[in-house]
Each structure stands twice: as C-alpha cells, then as structure tokens.
C-alpha positions as CSV (number, residue, x, y, z in Angstrom):
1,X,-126.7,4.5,36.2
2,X,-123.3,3.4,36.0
3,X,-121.3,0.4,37.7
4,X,-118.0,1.5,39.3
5,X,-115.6,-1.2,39.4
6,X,-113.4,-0.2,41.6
7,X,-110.5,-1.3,44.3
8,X,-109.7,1.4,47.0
9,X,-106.1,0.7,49.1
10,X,-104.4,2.6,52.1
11,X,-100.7,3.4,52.4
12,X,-98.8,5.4,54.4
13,X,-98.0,9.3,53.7
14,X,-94.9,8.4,52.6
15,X,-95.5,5.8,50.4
16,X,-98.3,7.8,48.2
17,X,-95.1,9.0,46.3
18,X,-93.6,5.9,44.8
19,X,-97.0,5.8,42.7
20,X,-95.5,8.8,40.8
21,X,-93.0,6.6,39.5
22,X,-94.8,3.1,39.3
23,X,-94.1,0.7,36.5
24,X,-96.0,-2.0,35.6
25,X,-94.4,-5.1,33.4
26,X,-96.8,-5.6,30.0
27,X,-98.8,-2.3,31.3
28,X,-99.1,1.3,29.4
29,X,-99.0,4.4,31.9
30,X,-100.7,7.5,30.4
31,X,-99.6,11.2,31.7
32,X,-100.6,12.8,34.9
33,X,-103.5,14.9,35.7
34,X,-104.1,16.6,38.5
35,X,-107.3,18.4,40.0
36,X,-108.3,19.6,43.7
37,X,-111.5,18.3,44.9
38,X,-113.7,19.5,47.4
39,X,-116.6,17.2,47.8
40,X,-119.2,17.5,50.8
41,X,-121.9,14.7,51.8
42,X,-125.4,15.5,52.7
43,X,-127.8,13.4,55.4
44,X,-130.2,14.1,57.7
45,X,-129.7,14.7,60.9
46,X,-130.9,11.0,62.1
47,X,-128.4,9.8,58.7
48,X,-131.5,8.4,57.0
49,X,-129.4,8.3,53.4
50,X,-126.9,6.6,55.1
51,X,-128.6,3.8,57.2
52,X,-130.6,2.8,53.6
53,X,-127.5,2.5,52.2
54,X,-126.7,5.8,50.3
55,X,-124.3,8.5,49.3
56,X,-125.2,11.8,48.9
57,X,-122.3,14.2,47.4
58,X,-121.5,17.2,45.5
59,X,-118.5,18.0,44.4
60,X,-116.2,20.7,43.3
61,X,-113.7,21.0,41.0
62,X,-112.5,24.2,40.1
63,X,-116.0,26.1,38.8
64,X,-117.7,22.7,38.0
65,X,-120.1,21.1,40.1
66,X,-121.4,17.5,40.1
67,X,-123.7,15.7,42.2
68,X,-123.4,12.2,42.8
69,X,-125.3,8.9,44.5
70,X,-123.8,5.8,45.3
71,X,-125.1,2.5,46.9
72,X,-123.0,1.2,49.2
73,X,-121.3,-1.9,47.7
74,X,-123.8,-5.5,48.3
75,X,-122.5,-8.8,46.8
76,X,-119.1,-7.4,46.0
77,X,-116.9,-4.6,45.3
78,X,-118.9,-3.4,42.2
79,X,-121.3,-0.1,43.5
80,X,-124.3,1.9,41.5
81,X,-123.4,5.4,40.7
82,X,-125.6,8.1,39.4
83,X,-123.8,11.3,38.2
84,X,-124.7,14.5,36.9
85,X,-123.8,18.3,36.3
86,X,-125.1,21.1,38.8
87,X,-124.6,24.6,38.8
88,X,-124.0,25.4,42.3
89,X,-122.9,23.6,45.5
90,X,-126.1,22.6,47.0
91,X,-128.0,18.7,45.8
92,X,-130.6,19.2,43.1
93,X,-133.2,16.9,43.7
94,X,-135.2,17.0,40.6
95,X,-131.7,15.2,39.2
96,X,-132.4,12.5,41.4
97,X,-135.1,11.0,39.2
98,X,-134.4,7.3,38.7
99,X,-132.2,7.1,41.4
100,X,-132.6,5.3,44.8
101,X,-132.6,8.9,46.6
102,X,-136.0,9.9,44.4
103,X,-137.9,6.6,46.5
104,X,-136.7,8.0,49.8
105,X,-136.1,11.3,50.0
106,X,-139.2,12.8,50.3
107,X,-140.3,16.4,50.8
108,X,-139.9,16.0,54.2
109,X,-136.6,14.7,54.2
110,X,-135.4,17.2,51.6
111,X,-135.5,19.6,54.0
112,X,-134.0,18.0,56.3
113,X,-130.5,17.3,54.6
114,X,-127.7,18.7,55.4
115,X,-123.7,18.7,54.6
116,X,-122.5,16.0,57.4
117,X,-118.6,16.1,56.2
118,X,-116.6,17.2,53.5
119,X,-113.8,15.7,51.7
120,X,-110.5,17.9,50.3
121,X,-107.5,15.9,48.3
122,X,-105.1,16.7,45.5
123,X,-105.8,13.7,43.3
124,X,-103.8,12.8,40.7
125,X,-105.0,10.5,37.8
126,X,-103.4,8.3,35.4
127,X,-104.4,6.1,32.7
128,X,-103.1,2.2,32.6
129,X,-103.5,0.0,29.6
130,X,-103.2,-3.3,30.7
131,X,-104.2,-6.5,28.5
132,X,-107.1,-5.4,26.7
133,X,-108.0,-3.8,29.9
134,X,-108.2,0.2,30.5
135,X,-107.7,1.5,34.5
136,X,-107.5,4.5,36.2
137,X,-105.1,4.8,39.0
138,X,-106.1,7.5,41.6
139,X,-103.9,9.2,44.2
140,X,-105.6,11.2,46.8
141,X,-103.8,12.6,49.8
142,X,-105.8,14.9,52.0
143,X,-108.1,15.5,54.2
144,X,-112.1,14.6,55.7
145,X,-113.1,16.8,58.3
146,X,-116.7,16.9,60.2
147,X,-116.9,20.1,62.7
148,X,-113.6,19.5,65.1
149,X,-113.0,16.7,63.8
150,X,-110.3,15.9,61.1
151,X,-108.2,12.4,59.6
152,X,-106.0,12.3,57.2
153,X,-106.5,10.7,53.4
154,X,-103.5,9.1,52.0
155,X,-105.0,6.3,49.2
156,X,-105.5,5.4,45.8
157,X,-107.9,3.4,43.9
158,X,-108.1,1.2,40.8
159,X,-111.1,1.7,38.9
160,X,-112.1,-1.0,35.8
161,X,-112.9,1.4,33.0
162,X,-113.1,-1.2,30.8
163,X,-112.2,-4.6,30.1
164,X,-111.3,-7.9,32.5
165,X,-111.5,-7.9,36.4
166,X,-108.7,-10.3,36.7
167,X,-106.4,-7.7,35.0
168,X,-107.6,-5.2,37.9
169,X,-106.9,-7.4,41.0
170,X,-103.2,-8.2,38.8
171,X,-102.4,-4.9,39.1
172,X,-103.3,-4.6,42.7
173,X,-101.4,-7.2,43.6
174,X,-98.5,-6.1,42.2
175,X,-98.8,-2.4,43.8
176,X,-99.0,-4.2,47.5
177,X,-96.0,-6.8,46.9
178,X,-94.2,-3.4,45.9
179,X,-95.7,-0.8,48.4
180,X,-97.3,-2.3,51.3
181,X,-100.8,-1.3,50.6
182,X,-103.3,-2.5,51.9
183,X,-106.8,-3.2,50.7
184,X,-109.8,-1.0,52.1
185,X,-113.3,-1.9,51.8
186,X,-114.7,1.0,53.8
187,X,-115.4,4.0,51.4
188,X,-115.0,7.8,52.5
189,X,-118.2,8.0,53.0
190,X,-118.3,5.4,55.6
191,X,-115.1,7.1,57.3
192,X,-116.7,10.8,56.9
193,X,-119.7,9.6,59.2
194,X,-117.7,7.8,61.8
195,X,-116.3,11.9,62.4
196,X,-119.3,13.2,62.2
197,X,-120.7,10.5,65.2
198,X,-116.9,12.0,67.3
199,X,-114.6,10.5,65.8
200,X,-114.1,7.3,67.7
201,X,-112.8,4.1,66.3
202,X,-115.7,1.7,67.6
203,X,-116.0,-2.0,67.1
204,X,-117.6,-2.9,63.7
205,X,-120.6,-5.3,64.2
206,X,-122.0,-7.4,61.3
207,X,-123.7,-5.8,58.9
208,X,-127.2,-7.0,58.1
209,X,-127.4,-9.4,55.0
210,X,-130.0,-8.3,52.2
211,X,-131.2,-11.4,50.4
212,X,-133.9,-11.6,47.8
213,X,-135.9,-14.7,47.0
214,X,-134.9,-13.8,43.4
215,X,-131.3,-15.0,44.1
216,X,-129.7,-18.3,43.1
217,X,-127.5,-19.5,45.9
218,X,-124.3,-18.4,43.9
219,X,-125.6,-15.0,44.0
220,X,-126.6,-15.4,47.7
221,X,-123.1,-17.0,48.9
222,X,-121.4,-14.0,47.2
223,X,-123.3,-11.6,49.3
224,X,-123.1,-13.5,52.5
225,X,-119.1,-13.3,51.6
226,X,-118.5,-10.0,50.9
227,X,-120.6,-8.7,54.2
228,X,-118.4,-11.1,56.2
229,X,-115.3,-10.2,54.2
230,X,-116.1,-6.0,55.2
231,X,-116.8,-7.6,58.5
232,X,-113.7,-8.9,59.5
233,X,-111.6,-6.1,57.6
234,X,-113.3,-3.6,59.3
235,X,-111.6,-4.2,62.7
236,X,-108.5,-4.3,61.7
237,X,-108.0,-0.6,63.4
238,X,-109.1,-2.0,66.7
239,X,-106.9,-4.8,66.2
240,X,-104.2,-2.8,65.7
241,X,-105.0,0.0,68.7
242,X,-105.4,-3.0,70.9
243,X,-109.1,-2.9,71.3
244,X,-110.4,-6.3,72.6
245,X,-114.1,-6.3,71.2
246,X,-112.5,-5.1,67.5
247,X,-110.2,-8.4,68.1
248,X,-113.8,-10.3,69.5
249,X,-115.7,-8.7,66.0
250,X,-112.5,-9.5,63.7
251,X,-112.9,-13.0,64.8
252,X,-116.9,-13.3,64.7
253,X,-116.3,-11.9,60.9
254,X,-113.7,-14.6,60.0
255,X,-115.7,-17.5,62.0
256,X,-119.0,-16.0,59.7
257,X,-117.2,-16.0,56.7
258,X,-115.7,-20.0,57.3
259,X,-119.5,-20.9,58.6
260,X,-120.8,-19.6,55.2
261,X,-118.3,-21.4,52.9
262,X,-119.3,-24.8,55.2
263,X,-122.7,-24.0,54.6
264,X,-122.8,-23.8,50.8
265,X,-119.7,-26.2,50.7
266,X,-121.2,-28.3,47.9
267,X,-121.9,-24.8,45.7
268,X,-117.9,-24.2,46.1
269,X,-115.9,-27.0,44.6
270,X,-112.0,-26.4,43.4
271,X,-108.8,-25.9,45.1
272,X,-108.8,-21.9,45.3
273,X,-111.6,-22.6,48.1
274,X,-109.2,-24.7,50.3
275,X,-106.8,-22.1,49.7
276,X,-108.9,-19.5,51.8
277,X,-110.4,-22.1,54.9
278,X,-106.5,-22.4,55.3
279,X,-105.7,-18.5,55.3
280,X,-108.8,-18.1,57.1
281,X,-108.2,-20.2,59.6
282,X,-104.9,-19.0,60.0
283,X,-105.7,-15.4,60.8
284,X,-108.1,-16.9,63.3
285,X,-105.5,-19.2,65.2
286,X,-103.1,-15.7,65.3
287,X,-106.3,-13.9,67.5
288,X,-107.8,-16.6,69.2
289,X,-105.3,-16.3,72.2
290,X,-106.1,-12.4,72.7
291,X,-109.6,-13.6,72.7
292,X,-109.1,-16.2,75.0
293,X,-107.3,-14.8,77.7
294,X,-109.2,-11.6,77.7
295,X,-112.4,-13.4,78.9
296,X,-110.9,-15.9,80.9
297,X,-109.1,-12.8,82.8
298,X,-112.5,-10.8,83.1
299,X,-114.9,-13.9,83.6
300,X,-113.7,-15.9,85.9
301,X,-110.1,-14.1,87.0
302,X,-111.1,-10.9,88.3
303,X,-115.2,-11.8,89.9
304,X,-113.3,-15.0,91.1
305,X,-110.2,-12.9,92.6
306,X,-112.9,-9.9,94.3
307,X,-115.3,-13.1,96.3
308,X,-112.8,-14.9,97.2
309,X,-110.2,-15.3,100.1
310,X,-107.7,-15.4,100.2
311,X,-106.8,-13.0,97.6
312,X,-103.0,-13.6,96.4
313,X,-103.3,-16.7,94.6
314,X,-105.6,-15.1,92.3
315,X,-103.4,-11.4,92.0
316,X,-100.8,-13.5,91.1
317,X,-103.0,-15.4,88.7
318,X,-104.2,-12.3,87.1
319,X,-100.8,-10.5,86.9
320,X,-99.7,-13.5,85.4
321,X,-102.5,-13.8,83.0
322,X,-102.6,-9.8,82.2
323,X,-99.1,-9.9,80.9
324,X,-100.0,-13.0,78.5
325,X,-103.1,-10.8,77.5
326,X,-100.7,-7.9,76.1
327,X,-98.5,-10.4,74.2
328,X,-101.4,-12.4,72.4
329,X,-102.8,-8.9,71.7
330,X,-99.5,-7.8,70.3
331,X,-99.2,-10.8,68.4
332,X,-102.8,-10.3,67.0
333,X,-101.7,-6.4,66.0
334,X,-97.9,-8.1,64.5
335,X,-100.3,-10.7,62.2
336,X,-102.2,-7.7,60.3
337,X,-98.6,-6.2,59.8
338,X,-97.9,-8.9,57.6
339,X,-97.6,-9.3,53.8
340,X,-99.8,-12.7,54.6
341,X,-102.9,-10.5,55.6
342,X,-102.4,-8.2,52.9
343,X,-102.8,-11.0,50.2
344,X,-105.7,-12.6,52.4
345,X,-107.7,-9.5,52.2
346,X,-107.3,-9.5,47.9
347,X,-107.5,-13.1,47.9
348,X,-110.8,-13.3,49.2
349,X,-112.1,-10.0,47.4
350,X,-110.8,-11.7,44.2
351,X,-112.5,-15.1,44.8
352,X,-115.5,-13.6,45.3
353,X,-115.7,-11.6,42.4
354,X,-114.6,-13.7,40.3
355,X,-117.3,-16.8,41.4
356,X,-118.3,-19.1,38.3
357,X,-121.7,-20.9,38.2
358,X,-119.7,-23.6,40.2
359,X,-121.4,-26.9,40.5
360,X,-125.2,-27.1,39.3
361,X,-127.0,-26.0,43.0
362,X,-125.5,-23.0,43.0
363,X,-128.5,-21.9,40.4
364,X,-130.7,-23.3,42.9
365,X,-133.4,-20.5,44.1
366,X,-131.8,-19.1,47.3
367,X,-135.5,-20.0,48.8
368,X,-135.5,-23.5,48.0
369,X,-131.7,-23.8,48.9
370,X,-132.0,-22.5,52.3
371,X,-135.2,-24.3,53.4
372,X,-133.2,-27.6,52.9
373,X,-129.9,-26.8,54.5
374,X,-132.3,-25.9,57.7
375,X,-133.7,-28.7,57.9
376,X,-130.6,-31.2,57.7
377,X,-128.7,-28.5,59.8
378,X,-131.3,-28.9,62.3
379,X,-132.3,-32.7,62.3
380,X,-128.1,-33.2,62.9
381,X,-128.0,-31.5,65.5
382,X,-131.2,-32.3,67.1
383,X,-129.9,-36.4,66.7
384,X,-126.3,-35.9,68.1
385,X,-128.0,-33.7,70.7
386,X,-129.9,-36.6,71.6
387,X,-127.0,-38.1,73.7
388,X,-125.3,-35.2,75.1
389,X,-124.4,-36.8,78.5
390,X,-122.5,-39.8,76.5
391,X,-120.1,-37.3,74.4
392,X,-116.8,-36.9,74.9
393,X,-115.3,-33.4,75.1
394,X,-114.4,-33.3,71.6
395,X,-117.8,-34.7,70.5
396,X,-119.6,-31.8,72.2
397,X,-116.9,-28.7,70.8
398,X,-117.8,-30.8,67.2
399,X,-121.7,-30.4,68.0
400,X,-121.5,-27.0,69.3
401,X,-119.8,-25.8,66.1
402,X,-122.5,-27.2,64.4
403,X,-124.9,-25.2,66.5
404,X,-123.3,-22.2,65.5
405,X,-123.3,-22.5,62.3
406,X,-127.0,-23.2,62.4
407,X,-127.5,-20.0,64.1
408,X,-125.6,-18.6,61.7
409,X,-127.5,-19.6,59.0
410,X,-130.6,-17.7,60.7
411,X,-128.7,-14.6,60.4
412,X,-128.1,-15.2,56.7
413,X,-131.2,-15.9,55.7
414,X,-133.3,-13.6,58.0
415,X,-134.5,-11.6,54.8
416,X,-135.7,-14.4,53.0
417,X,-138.9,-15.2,55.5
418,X,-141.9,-13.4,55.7
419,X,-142.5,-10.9,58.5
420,X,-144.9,-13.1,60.5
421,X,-142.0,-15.7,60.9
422,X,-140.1,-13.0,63.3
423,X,-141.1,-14.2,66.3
424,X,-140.7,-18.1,65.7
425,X,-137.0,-17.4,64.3
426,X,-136.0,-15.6,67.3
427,X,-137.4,-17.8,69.5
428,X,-135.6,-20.9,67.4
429,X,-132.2,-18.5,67.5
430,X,-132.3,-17.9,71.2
431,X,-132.4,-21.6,71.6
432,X,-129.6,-22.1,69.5
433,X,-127.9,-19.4,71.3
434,X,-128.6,-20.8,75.0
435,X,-126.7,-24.3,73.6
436,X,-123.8,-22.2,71.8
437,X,-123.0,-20.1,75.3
438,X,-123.5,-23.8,77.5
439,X,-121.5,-25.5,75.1
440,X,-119.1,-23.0,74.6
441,X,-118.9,-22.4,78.3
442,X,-118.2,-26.2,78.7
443,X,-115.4,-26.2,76.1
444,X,-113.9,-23.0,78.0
445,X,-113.7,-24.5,81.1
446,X,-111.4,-26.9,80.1
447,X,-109.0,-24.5,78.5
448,X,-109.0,-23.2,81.7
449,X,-108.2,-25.5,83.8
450,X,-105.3,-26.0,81.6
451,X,-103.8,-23.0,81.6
452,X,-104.5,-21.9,85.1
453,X,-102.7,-25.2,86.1
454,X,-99.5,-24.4,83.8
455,X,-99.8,-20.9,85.7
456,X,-99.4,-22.8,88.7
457,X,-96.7,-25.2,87.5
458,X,-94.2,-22.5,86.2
459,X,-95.0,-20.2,89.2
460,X,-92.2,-18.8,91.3
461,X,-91.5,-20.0,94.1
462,X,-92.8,-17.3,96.1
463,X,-96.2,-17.7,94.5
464,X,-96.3,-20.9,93.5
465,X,-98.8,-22.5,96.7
466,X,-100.7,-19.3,96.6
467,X,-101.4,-19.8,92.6
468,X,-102.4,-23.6,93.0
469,X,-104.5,-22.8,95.4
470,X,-106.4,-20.2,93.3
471,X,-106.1,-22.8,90.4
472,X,-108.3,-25.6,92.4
473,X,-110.8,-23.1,93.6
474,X,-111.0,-21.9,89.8
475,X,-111.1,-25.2,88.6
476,X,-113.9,-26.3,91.5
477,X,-116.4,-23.1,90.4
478,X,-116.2,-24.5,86.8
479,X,-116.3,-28.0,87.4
480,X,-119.6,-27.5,89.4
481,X,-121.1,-24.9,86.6
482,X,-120.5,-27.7,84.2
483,X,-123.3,-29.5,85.9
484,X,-125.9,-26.5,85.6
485,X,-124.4,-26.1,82.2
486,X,-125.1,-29.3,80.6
487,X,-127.8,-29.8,81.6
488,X,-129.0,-26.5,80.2
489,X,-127.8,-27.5,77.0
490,X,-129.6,-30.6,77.1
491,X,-133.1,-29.0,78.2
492,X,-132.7,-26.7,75.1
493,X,-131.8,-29.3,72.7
494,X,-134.6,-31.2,73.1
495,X,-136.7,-28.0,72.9
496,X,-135.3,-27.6,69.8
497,X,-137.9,-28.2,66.6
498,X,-137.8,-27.6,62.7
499,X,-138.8,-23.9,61.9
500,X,-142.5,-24.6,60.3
501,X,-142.0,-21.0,58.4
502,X,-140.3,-21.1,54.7
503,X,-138.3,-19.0,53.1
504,X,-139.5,-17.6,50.3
C-alpha cells in the first residue's frame, strides 16, 4: 500500500491553460508529459464498494492496464492506494489480496460488480522541485460520463512525492492567488456516482464520523475536522445554484466544525486556531440571512398568510420578504466567489494536516477524553437549565448553544460506545434535540418580530396598515407558542440525565 498525498483543485476551462506556462519562485519545473486515460469504476448495483468507503478502478493507458483501490480520505487529505498491473480491462480479484476489497468482496459480490462510470482526460504531468520537496502537477481536462449522463473535468492536482507537506499547500497557494482555483475535496469517484444516481446536485448531509478507541484525541479532532471541513465544502454547488438546504447543510458543516474546535478547545492552543473561528464565523454570518429568511418565509409567512384573513397584509409581507430571500441568497452565492473562501478552504485543510501533539491532552485516549467532556457538557447544561424561566433572552440563545454542541458531541463520538448503548444515546439525543428546536424556536421568534415590524415600518403607504396588521397577528401566534415552547424546553431539561454508557 501506498499513501497518496495529494491536493485536488477546480478551475475553469479556460484557466487549465495558464498551468502550461506556470512559474513558481525557488521551484524547478521538469518537462511535460502527456498520456490519455481511460479509467472505469466498478460497484455493485446497491454501490456496496462505495458505501464502505472504496474505489474500485481500472485504468487504461494506451495498451497498459492497472487496477487500482483507494479508501476514501478519513482524518485528512492523505488516502490508501493499492496498485497493480493487469492484462485486460476487467478487475482481477486475486490482486486484491491485502487490500480492503479482499475483506469485502466476496464471491457473491464479485459477481455482482460492474463498471458504474468511466473517466476520459488528456492529462498532462509535470515534475516540481520545490525545497527539498519533489511534486507532481497534474492537468486533466475531460470528461465522466455514467449512461446519459456526462460533466465536464477541468482540474489538477498536487501530489507529495516526496518530501515536506508545508511545501505542497505553498505551492497551492500560490496557484489560487494566481488562477482562481479552488480547492476540491470530493474525488472523481465521488462525482462519477452522483451521475450514475441521475445526475442531480443534491444537498450534502454529514458524513458519518469513524472513531476508534485506539485514537488519542489529537487524532480524533483531526477526523472530526476534516469530515466537517468536506461537509461544508461539499455544498458549495448548491450554494452557488441557489439551493436553500445546500445553504442549510453548508451552515450545519461550518456550525459542526466551530462546535468541535469548542469542544476540544483546550487540545488546540496558538494563534492559527483563532485565525479559523474568525474565518469560520465569517462565512457563517455571509449565509445566515439566506437561512433565516427562507424559514421564517415558509414557517410562519406562508401557513400564517393561507389561515388567516385578511390575506394582504401577509402577500405583502411575503413579497416583501421573498425579494430579501433572493438577495441574502445572492449574497451567500457572491461570498464563495471570493478570494476569502478560497484561502478558508486551504487554510483549514492546512491546519489540519499540519496538527502538532499540541498541549498534553491531546494524547489522551479518545475513550477517556470523551467520557469527561460528557459529563461536564451535560452537568452545565443540566444546572443553567435549572432556571430556565429566570433567563434572559440572551442567557437562553447562550444555553441553547451549549445544547447543541452537546448533541453534537453524540454525533462525534457515536462510534466510540458499544452497540447496546444505541438506544440510551438516542433517547439522550432526542432530548437534546427537543430543547435545541424549543430554544431555537424561542430565539427565532424574536428575530421575527423584529424584522416583520421593520417590514411594517418601511412599508408603502399603500401597504403599510395592511403589513402591521399581519405583523401583530405574526407576532401574537409566536408570542403565545413561546408559552408551549418553554415550557417544553423546561420539561426536557429536567429529563435530562448523565449517559450511564462509556465510551470505550
């Protein structure tokens, strides 16, 4: 097995070019070479390879042949690779011996598998000399194609042959201030079987996170990170096609990402870890108004606006509020245009990698650390939940961001308990969830009333009675839900208990 180092980036058509012609300050640039490859990925039909986290190729290059796993990348962008010569275009099985495929594809599966997509690009190579650091620059433009179903490639990828990971991510950062690119953490494969399932640009959901108790908590943190990091990344094609659950998922990413570094805060000491809450926290604040106005427009707008009479306060409220929606969504689509983003995305990718031992608790077994940051998560929030009725607004946003970063933490560290703590985690993570929504409800309704009162304030004349008049019947549902809501939340928070389970 080998360990591809590698980082893969997406420009446009046109931009593929200027590579030809890059020059790099203190770097040596070898000659071209250039091959056409034509690779096709096997699966089953139900994509068993796939949902355990593999790659099954074989591919072509003039009369040669090779056959190649991969594992899809875990605690950062490093990936196992197992390689080796065939004589004809079809997966050799016996070659997967000491592989990840030999555990799972039995003879049952074996005859199941079948090419799912194929891959064909012109890729030209070169060789960089950087530092004491050797890298291969890779240009593919081309095409993936699954039945009718075709995209366009137009990348290129830096693979660490040798030598230091910081020279890598210097020489990615100096192909994006120059072209634009931008960093992709999706592989081909990944794209190849979103054709093959029609094409469509879904939402990404969270990935699940695979901890072992053999971890130390550094090791755990950087695996938490990176799924979070894909996360987030991921839905930056719905962002940009306007897609309000990929702008929902981009911000559950980000928001998983920031809970994580709070959670192992003490195991992440230094400057450069300020440096990304702030960027972080940034690209959340340029999507939270697309978010925000898209549910309070089809939550409480619309139902509000179809039971109600009369019905032109609240038209007017929601052709005011639908033309706010298309701005905050451009301005979320204008935010990933940005050079900002760009450096975010390598920023993050590079922090990870590149994560010392830090301070000593990050050798800590991942067990041991998790089984005490339950606890004090939960004994927190169980005494500030104590007094729910007494807390100011901004007491009870504070306490239902602790919530959810408890819940979060179940999420993490799911893997780590044994199988016959299932059902008291879910039942201790639908609690959590119950106070989140009520809390989160709470907090909403506020916002609300704000904005649907500045909707009336800067009405038109015309509209201006009929839009306070749909603000106060607004504001009236909410302020008697608060009721039913708090005292939900309450109920739940003093259901709430320590988990008895450990992780192992």
């Amino acid at each position: 097995m080998s360990i591809e180092s590698e980082l893969k980036f997406r420009l446009a058509r046109g931009d593929v070019g200027a590579l030809s012609h890059l020059r790099v300050v203190g770097a040596q640039i070898g000659p071209v070479s250039r091959r056409r490859l034509v690779s096709t990925y096997f699966d089953t039909p139900k994509r068993k390879l796939h949902r355990h986290g593999l790659a099954l190729r074989v591919r072509q290059s003039g009369e040669q042949f090779q056959q190649t796993i991969k594992t899809a990348p875990g605690g950062g962008f490093a990936r196992g690779e197992w390689e080796t010569e065939l004589h004809g275009a079809k997966p050799d099985f016996r070659k997967a011996k000491g592989t990840p495929l030999a555990n799972l594809a039995n003879r049952k599966t074996r005859r199941k598998i079948r090419p799912v997509f194929q891959t064909t690009v012109e890729r030209q190579t070169r060789p960089l000399s950087l530092g004491a650091s050797a890298i291969e620059l890779a240009v593919d433009r081309g095409k993936i194609s699954s039945g009718r179903h075709a995209e366009a490639i137009s990348e290129f990828e830096l693979e660490l042959k040798k030598g230091q990971v910081p020279d890598l991510f210097r020489l990615a950062r100096t192909i994006e201030r120059r072209l634009g690119a931008e960093l992709d953490l999706s592989s081909k494969a990944e794209h190849g079987y979103r054709l093959a399932n029609g094409g469509e640009q879904p939402a990404i959901h969270a990935e699940p996170v695979e901890l072992s108790g053999k971890m130390t908590a550094r090791d755990a943190f950087k695996v938490i990170g990176y799924a979070s990091l894909r996360h987030f990344s991921a839905n930056a094609a719905g962002v940009r096609a306007l897609d309000a659950e990929a702008v929902h998922q981009m911000r559950v990413g980000l928001r998983r990402l920031r809970a994580a570094i709070s959670l192992f805060g003490e195991l992440l000491p230094g400057p450069r870890t300020a440096d990304i809450k702030h960027e972080l926290k940034w690209l959340t604040g340029e999507l939270a108004p697309a978010r925000e106005i898209d549910v309070f427009l089809a939550e409480r707008i619309k139902p509000l606006g179809r039971s109600s009479t009369p019905k032109r306060g609240f038209r007017a409220l929601e052709k005011h509020f639908a033309a706010q929606r298309k701005t905050a969504f451009h301005k979320a689509r204008a935010a990933l245009a940005t050079a900002r983003y760009r450096r975010l995305l390598i920023d993050v990718l590079e922090w990870l990698a590149l994560r010392g031992a830090g301070a000593p608790a990050a050798e800590t077994p991942i067990g041991d650390f998790a089984a005490a940051l339950m606890q004090r998560r939960t004994r927190k929030v169980r005494k500030q939940g104590r007094h729910l009725n007494e807390l100011s607004p901004r007491q009870r946003h504070k306490l239902r961001i602790k919530v959810k970063k408890l819940r979060y933490a179940v999420d993490f560290f799911e893997a780590l308990y044994p199988a016959k703590a299932d059902e008291e985690l879910a039942r201790f993570s639908g609690r959590l969830k119950k106070i989140q929504d009520a809390l989160g409800a709470l907090n909403d309704f506020l916002a609300h009333r704000t904005m649907a009162a500045d909707a009336a304030l800067t009405a038109p004349r015309k509209d201006r009675r009929a839009r306070a008049f749909a603000s106060g019947l607004l504001a009236g549902h909410e302020e008697e839900a608060s009721k039913t809501l708090l005292k939900s939340a309450s109920r739940e928070l003093r259901r709430l208990r320590q988990l008895e389970a450990r992780p192992s």
